[in-house]
C-alpha positions in Angstrom: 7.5 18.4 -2.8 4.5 19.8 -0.7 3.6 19.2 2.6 0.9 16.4 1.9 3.5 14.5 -0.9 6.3 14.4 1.6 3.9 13.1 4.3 2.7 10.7 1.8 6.1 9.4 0.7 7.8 9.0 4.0 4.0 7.0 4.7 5.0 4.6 2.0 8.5 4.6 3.3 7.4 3.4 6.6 4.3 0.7 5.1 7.7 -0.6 2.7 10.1 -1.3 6.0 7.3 -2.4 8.0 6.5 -5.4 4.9 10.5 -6.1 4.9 10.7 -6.7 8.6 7.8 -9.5 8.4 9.7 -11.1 5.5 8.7 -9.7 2.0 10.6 -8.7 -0.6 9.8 -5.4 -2.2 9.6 -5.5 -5.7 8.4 -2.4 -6.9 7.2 1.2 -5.8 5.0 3.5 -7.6 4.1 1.1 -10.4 1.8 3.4 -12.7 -0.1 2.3 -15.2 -3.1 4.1 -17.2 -5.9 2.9 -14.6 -3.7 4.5 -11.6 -1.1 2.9 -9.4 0.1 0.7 -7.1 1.8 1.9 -4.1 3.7 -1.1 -3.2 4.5 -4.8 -4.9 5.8 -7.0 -2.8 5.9 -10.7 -2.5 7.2 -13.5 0.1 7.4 -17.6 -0.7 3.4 -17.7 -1.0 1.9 -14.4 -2.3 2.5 -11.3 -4.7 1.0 -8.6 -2.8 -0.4 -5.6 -4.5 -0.5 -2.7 -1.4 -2.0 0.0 -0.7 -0.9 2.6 1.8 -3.5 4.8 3.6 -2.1 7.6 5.9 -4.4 9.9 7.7 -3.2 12.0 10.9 -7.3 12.0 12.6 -9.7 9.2 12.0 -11.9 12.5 11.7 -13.6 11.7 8.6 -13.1 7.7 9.0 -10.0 5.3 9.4 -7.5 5.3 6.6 -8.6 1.7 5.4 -12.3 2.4 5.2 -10.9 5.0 2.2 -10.4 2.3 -0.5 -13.8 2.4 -1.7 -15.3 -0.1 -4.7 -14.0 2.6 -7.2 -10.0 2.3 -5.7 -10.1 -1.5 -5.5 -11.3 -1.9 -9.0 -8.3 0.6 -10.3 -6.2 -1.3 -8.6 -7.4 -4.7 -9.9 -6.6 -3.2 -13.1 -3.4 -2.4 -12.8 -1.9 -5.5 -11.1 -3.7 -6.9 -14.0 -1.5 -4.8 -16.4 1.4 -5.9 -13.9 1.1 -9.6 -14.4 0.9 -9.2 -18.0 4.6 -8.6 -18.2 5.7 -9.8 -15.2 5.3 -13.6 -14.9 4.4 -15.3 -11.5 3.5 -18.8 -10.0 2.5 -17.5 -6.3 -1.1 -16.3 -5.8 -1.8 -12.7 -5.9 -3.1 -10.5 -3.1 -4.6 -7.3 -2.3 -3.5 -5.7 1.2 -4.0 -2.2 2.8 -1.2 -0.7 5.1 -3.4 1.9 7.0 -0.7 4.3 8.7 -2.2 6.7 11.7 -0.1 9.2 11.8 -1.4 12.0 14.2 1.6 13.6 14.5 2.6 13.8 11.0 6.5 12.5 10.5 7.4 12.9 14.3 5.0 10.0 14.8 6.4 7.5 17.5 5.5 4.9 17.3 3.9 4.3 14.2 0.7 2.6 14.4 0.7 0.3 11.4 -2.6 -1.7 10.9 -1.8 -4.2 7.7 -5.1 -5.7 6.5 -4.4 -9.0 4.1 -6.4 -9.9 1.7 -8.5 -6.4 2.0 -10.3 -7.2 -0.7 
């Protein structure tokens, strides 16, 4: 795994504990589907949340959020559609961004976690 992959994997790690310890229930990880993937599904007693996780170390080129352009969102509107198709649900689905600013990579601490419901 390179450099970049395991910083992105322990990101999704941290966005995953971060959603348990306010309550949700993780559901999946990595769900791939022909449009992309999902980095997280998670849900509490309300919502099915469909998150993405956005790790950057500067704010350089703009914050980690502000990187799930039109073009992102709409993949990932088509894969939690693709999701829902074969996993039934009553609650209400949701799209959220974890943005993780990391600046020093994996020694980080703390963790500045920024979770933005219903990004879009």
């Amino acid at each position: 795994m390179g450099k970049s992959n395991a910083l992105g994997a322990w990101g999704e790690e941290k966005a995953a504990r971060f959603l348990e310890s306010r309550g949700y229930r993780i559901l999946e990880r990595n769900f791939h589907s022909r449009y992309g993937e999902i980095d997280i599904i998670a849900e509490d007693d309300e919502f099915l949340v469909f998150a993405e996780v956005r790790l950057r170390k500067t704010s350089r080129y703009g914050s980690p959020e502000a990187t799930v352009d039109l073009r992102k969102q709409e993949k990932l509107r088509q894969t939690a559609e693709l999701y829902l198709q074969t996993h039934e649900t009553e609650k209400q689905p949701r799209f959220d961004v974890i943005a993780l600013h990391a600046k020093d990579g994996m020694d980080t601490r703390p963790l500045p976690v920024h979770h933005i419901i219903d990004a879009f």
